[in-house]
N, C-alpha and C positions, 0 to 999 in steps of 0.2 A: 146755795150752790156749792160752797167750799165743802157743807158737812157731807151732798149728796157725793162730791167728786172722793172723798175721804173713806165713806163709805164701799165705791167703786175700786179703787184702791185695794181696800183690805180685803174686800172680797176675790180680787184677783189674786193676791198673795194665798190667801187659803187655799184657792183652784189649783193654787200651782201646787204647794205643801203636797192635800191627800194627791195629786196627781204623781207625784213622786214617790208617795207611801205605796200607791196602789201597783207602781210600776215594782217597786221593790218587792210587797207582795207574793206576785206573779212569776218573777224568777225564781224567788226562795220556793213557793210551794207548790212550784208546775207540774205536773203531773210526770215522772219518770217515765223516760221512752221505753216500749217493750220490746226485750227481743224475741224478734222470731227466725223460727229454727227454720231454715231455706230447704228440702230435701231436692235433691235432681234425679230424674229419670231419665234414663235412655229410649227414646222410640224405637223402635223396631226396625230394621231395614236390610235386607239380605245381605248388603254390599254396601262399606261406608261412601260417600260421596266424593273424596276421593281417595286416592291410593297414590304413593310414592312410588316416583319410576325405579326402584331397584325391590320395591318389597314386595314380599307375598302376598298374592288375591285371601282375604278372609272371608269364608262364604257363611254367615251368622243363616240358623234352619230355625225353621218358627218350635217354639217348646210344644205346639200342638203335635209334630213330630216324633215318632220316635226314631232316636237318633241310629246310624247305622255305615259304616264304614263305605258300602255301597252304594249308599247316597251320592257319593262324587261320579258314577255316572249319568247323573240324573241331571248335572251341570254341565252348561254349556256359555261360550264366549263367543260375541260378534262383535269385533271379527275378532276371529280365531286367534286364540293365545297358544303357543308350543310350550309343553311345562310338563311339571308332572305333581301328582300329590303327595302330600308331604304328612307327620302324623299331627294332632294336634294335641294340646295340654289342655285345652277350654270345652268342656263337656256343650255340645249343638253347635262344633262350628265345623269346618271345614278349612284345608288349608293348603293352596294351589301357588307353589312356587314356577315363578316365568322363565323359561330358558334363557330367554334375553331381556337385556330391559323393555319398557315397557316406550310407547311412543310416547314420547312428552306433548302435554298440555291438549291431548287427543281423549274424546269418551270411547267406553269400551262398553259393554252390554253384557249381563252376568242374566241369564234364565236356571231355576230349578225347575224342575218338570218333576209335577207329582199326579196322583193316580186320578183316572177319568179326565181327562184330558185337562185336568188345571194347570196353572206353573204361576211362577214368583220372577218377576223381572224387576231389575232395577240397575237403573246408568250410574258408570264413576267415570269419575277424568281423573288425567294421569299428572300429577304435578311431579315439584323437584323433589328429594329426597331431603330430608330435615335436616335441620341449621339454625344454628345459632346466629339469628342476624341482627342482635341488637344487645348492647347492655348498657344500663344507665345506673349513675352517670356514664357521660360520656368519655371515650379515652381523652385519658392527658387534661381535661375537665378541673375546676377547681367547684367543689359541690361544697350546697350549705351540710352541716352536720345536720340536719334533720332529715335530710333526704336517705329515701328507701332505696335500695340496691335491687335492678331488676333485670330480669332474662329472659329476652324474647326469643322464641322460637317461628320458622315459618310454617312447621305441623303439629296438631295435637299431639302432647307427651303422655299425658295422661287420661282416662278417661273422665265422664263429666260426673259422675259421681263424686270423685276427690275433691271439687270444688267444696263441697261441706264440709271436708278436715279440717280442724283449727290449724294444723301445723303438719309441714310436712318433713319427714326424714329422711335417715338413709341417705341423703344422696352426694354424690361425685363433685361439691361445691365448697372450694376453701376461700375464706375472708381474711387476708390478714391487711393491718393488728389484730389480734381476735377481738370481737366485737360480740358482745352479749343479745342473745336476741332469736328467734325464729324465722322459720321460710312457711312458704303459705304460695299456693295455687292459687292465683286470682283470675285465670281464665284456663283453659285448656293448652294454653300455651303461651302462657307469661309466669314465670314465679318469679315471686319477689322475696326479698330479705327484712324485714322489718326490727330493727333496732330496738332493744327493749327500752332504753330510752334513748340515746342518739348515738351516730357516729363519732369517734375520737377525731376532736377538736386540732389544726396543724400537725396531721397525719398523710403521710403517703400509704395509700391504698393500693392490694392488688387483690385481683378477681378471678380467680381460677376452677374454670368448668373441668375436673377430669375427665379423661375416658370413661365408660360404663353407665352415660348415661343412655337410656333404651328410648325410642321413641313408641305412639300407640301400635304402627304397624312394626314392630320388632327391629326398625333399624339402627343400629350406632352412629353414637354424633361424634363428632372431631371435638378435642377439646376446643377452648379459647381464654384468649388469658385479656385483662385491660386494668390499666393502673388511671388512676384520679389522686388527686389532693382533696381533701376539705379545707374549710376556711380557713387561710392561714394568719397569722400573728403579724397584724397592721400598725403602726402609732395612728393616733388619732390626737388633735390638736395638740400640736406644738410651738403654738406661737406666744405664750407669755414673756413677756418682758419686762414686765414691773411684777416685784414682789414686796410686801410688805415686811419689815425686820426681821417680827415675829408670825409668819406663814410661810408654808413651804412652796418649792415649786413643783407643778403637778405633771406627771406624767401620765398620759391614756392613752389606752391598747384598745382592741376591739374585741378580746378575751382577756380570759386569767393567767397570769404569768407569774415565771418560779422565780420568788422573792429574792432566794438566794444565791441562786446562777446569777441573778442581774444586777447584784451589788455589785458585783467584781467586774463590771463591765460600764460604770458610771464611775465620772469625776468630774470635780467640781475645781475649777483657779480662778484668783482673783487678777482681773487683766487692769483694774484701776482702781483707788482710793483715797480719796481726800483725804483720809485719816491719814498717812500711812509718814506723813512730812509730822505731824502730832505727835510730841514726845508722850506716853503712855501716861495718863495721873494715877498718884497710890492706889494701887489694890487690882487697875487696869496690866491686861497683858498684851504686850507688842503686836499689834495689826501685820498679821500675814505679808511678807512681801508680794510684789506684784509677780503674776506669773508661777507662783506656787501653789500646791496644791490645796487645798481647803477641807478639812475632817466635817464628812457628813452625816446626818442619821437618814438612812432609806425605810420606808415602811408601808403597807399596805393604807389603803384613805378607810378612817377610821367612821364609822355609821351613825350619823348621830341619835337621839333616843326616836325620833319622829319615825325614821329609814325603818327601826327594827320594830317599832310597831306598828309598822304597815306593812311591813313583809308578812311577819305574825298575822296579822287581820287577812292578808288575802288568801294565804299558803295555809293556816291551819283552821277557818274557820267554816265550816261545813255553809255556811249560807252561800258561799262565793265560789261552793264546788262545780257550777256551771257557768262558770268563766275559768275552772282550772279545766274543766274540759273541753272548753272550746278553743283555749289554747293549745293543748295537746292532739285536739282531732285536727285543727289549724295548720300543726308545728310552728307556730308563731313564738316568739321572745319575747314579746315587751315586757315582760314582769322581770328584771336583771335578777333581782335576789333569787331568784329558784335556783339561775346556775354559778351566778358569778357572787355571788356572795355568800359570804362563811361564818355565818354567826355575828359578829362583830364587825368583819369587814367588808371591802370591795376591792377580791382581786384583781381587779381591771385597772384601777390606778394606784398609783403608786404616790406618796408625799415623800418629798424630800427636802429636809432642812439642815442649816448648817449647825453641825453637832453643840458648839457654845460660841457664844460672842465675847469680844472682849472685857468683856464685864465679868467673863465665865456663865454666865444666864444659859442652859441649855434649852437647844430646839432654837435659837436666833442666830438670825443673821448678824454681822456689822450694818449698821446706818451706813445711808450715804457710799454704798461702793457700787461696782460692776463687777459683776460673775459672769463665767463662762459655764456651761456645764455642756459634756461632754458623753453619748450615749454609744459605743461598739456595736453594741448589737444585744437581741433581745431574746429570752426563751421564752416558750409559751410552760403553761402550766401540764399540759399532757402534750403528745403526739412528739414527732420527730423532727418538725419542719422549724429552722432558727429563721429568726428574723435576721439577717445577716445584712442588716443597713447602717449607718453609723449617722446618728443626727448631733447637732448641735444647737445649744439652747444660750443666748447672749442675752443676758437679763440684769436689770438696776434694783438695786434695795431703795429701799424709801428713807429717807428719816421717821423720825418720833412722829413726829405730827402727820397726820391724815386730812387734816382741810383746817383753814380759816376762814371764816364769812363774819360777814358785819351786822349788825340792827341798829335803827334808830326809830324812835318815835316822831321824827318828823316828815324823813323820805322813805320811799320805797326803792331808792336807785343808791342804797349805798353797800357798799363794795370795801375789799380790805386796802382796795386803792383809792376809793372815794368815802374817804372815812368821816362820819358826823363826827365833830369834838366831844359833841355830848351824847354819842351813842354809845355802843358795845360795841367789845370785839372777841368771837368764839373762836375758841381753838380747842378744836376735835383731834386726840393723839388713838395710837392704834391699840393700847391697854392701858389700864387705870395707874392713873400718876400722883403720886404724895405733892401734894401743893403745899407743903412747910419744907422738903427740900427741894425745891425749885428757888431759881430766881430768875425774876423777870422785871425787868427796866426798861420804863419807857419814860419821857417826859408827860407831865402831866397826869401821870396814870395816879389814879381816885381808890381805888379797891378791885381787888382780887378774890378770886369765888369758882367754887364748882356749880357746873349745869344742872339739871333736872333731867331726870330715863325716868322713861316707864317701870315700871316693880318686875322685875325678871316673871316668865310664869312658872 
């Protein structure tokens, strides 16, 4: 029974294996989406469906036609429009300006009368005249940076053909900070701004439509102007309080931040220390008074070898190029190394440790004391938006040692306070210690020895 259940076992482990393989597989070698080329047509229709209360009747004449200036008596309105004709630019149209406006939100009836008693009828309603009645983000908004920049209109601007442009120009629309990137028609009256890859990061945005843009029936729009943020420069965990001699304490942002603005707006004092009543021994240098300031090293949190080879595996290996695109069609983050990291580091946090210790040892702290650390305010790594918060970080250094625990061969309940006489007692410090300049006195104590680790990999 053990050998069939051993069997069952391993066989499930296999199903899982190629089930994994097979899944991998399948993303690597799925077949690429095709693109296809969308073309748009126009139907036919004498009279768009509707028409803005201040613009010209467009009378579109079938190409079966030959076209003829005279043709505009052959037009007629129920009910009756007072106007008069106008020339046109567009070869088969016609073009009937209103004396007055036009009745809002009412149909009107356009007939051509052609020969042998046929004609061409077709109804428009009369709406408002074009506007801009939306842009996103919204004003005064705080928008993610991956978000597209877009301009609703309440009438077609353009016709439905320009849907198929990749990109549109020309037009009456400034972005500032300038921002790298295209515009594009995604319906007949919404263009959007698409970022070639994102918006600048704690930046103040403004959005301004000039004058001269035209709408489909020839009307002018009012400009409009709307300001937004994107995501501005946040702290993110601040609560450490214990740091170890030798590690720094960490500072996180919610982006990349300029290293060097934000030296000069950090400090560190010692607000207590056992040492400081300790007369310094040979070679030691006098422990900072209390309440003074503390020489630091600040620097970006350093990547260790795992970080940059999993950055590398995901960002440059062609098999995982359909999770780089699903992130980018997503606009998702989770991969940080794409924006916030720089080769080596992670602009997002910052380490900070106290520049030497009394020993002189660079990069440590003092044992056994209390630090204040002390933060003004924060720049981000681009955009104009300061973090203009002021935190404070009250933190203890540790000593040397990092734990003690007990073993004995007789209990399993003993403790460094419930000590076997005839057991062990381990003491775990936070780097490697020469145990011939140590000393260590205890009554009774038998022999002294380093522990056993694993072989580094």
């Amino acid at each position: 029974m053990a050998e069939i259940r051993k069997k069952i076992s391993l066989l499930k482990v296999l199903g899982l294996f190629f089930s994994i393989i097979l899944i991998g597989l399948a993303f690597t070698f799925w077949p690429k989406p095709v693109k296809i080329n969308v073309a748009y047509t126009k139907v036919y229709r004498l009279v768009e469906e509707k028409i803005s209360q201040n613009a010209a009747i467009q009378i579109n004449l079938p190409k079966s036609i030959k076209f003829s200036p005279e043709m505009a008596q052959a037009v007629s309105f129920q009910p009756e429009i007072l106007g008069k004709w106008v020339a046109s630019t567009t070869q088969n149209q016609l073009i009937y300006q209103p004396k007055d406006p036009l009745v809002l939100n009412h149909y009107y009836q356009a007939t051509l009368a052609l020969a042998e008693n046929n004609k061409i009828s077709a109804d428009f309603m009369v709406v408002e005249d074009p506007a801009i009645i939306a842009i996103f983000p919204n004003k005064d908004s705080e928008a993610n940076e991956y978000s597209d920049i877009t301009i609703v209109f309440n009438r077609p601007m353009v016709p439905l053909t320009t849907l198929s442009v990749s990109e549109a120009k020309d037009l009456p629309v400034e972005i500032t900070p300038k921002t790298e990137g295209h515009y594009k028609w995604i319906t007949t009256s919404n263009l959007k701004f698409i970022p070639k890859e994102r918006l600048l990061r704690s930046s103040n945005y403004k959005v301004t439509i000039k004058s001269g843009l035209v709408s489909m029936d020839n009307l002018s729009l009012k400009g409009a102007e709307v300001q937004f943020q994107t995501r501005p420069l946040r702290y993110i965990d601040l609560e450490q309080n214990t740091a170890a001699y030798n590690q720094p304490i960490i500072l996180k942002f919610n982006q990349p931040v300029d290293l060097e603005k934000i030296k000069k707006e950090i400090a560190v004092t010692r607000i207590t220390s056992s040492l400081s009543l300790t007369p310094p021994m040979p070679g030691q240098k006098p422990v900072t008074p209390t309440g003074e300031s503390v020489p630091v090293l600040i620097q970006y949190r350093s990547l260790d070898e795992n970080e940059k080879i999993g950055k590398n595996n995901v960002s440059a290996n062609p098999s995982f190029g359909w999770l780089n695109n699903l992130t980018a069609a997503l606009k998702l983050n989770f991969l940080p190394s794409a924006s916030n990291q720089n080769g080596t580091v992670d602009k997002t946090t910052l380490e900070i440790y106290g520049l030497k210790d009394r020993f002189g040892r660079a990069k440590m702290w003092d044992a056994n004391n209390n630090y204040k650390l002390v933060i003004n305010k924060a720049y981000p790594e681009e955009g104009d938006i300061i973090l203009n918060e002021s935190r404070q970080i009250a933190f203890n250094v540790t000593d040397v040692v990092s734990s003690v625990s007990a073993e004995s061969d007789r209990t399993s309940y003993a403790q460094s306070d419930f000590f076997d006489p005839k057991g062990k007692l381990w003491i775990s410090f936070y780097e490697d210690m020469d145990l011939n300049a140590m000393r260590i006195n205890s009554a009774h104590l038998k022999e002294t020895g380093y522990g056993e680790k694993c072989k580094d990999a």
